[in-house]
C-alpha positions, 0 to 999 in steps of 0.5 A, spaced: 500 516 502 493 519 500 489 520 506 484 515 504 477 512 508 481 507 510 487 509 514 482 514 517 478 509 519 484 505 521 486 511 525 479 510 529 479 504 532 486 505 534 485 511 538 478 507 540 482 501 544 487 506 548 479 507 552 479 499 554 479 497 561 485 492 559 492 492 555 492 492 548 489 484 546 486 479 542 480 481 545 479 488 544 482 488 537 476 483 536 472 489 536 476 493 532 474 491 524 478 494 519 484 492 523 481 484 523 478 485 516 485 490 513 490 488 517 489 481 520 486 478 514 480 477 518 484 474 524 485 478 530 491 474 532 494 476 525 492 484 526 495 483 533 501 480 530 503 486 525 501 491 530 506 489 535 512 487 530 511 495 529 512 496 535 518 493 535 521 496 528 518 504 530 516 505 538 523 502 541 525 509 543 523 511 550 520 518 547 517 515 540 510 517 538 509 509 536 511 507 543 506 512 546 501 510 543 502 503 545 504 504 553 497 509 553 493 501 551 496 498 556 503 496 554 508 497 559 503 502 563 499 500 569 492 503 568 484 501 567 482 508 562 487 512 558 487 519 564 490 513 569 495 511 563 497 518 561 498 519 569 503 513 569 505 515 563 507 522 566 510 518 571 516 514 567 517 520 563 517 525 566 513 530 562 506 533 563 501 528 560 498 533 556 505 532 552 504 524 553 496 525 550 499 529 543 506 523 543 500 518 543 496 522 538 502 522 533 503 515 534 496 513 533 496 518 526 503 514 524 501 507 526 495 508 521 499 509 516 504 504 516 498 499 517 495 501 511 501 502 506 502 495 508 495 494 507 493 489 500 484 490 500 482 497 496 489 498 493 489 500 486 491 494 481 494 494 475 494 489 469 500 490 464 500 484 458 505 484 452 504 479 446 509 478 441 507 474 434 512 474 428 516 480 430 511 484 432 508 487 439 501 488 442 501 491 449 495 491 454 494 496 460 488 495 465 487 499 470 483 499 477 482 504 483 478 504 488 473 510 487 475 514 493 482 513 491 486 519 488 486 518 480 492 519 477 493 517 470 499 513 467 505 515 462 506 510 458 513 510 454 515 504 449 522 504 446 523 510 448 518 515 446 512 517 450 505 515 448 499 519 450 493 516 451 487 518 454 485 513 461 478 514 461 475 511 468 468 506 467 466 502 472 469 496 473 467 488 474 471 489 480 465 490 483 462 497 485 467 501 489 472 501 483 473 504 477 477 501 470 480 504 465 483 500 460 488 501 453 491 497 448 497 498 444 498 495 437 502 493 431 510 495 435 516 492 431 521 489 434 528 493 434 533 490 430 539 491 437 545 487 438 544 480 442 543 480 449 540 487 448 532 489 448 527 489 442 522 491 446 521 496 452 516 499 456 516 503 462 509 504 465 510 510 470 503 510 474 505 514 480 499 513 485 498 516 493 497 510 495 501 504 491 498 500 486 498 491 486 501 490 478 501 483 475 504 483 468 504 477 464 507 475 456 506 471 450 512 470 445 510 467 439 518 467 436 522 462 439 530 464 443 525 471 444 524 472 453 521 476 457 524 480 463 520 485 469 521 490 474 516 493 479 516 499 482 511 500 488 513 508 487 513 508 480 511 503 476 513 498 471 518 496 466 517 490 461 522 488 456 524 482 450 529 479 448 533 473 446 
């Protein structure tokens, strides 16, 4: 994932509640925003909830990064400040706290990362509409990113072949921290296939450092005609027709 605004400032306050006086709480992350607003949905019970379900899923081994980061807020470790955790932490451990610091830097630097992939806000989003009307297809691919974000643009293949377009970024009614870009794809036959195969199908591949939130709708005109989706976070998305 791209390192991006966010996952630094994300990284910042985590590094900034190791310094409270009392363990890991709602109180301390009361004052951590961009965990409150990004990963609780503006409630700091929520951002302490997902903070510690990731504890539980990557910081249950003794020496783990994760784990060392949250032992050095309080969790599990007595201590009013980081020096006397990191001397605890020396303690249970058995190493220097310098190597306790550097785990706990790591996990700190981990634990942002898997904070903001799981994070919706400044996310790329991407808007594929199919509409079918007596045998033949318009395709609509609208796109928005956040400015700071990375940009990559998409590969579009559509029966099979590749269409190249060119993507190019405006700003966007999203409002003034993204781009837009938008292409249109007109006048697509149906295929003549044998029943229950695809007469129409599209693969957007739209590789993004940070992954993209897709909504993808359709409008069929020809009665028995159906509609299917696959959305890749990773890589992108397929829709198909059918009957």
């Amino acid at each position: 994932m791209k390192d991006d605004p966010l996952r630094r400032e994300i990284e910042a306050e985590l590094r900034a509640l190791r310094t409270k006086p009392i363990p890991l709480s709602l109180e301390n992350i009361a004052t951590s925003y961009a965990l409150t607003d990004a990963i609780g949905r503006g409630s700091t019970e929520r951002a302490l909830s997902v903070m510690m379900d990731a504890l539980a899923q990557h910081g249950s081994e003794p020496a783990s990064d994760i784990g060392a980061y949250f032992e050095t807020c309080g969790i599990g470790l007595e201590g009013e400040s980081l020096n006397q955790r990191l001397e605890a932490y020396e303690r249970v451990h058995f190493v220097d706290r310098r190597t306790g610091l550097r785990r706990s830097d790591r996990g700190a630097n981990k634990l942002s990362i898997i904070l903001r992939d799981a994070a919706a806000l400044d996310r790329p989003w991407a808007k594929l509409v199919v509409t079918e009307m007596h045998g033949g297809v318009t395709m609509g691919l609208l796109l928005d990113i956040p400015k700071s974000a990375q940009w990559r643009r998409p590969h579009v293949y559509i029966n099979g072949e590749q269409v190249e377009r060119e993507f190019e970024l405006h700003d966007s009614k999203k409002g003034d921290h993204f781009l837009s870009t938008k292409e249109r794809f007109d006048d697509i036959p149906l295929r003549s296939v044998e029943p229950g195969e695809d007469e129409f199908e599209a693969h957007v591949f739209w590789i993004m450092p940070i992954w993209p939130v897709w909504g993808i709708s359709t409008s069929l005109a020809t009665p028995g005609l159906g509609s299917a989706f696959i959305t890749e976070r990773e890589s992108g998305a397929t829709a198909t027709l059918w009957r």
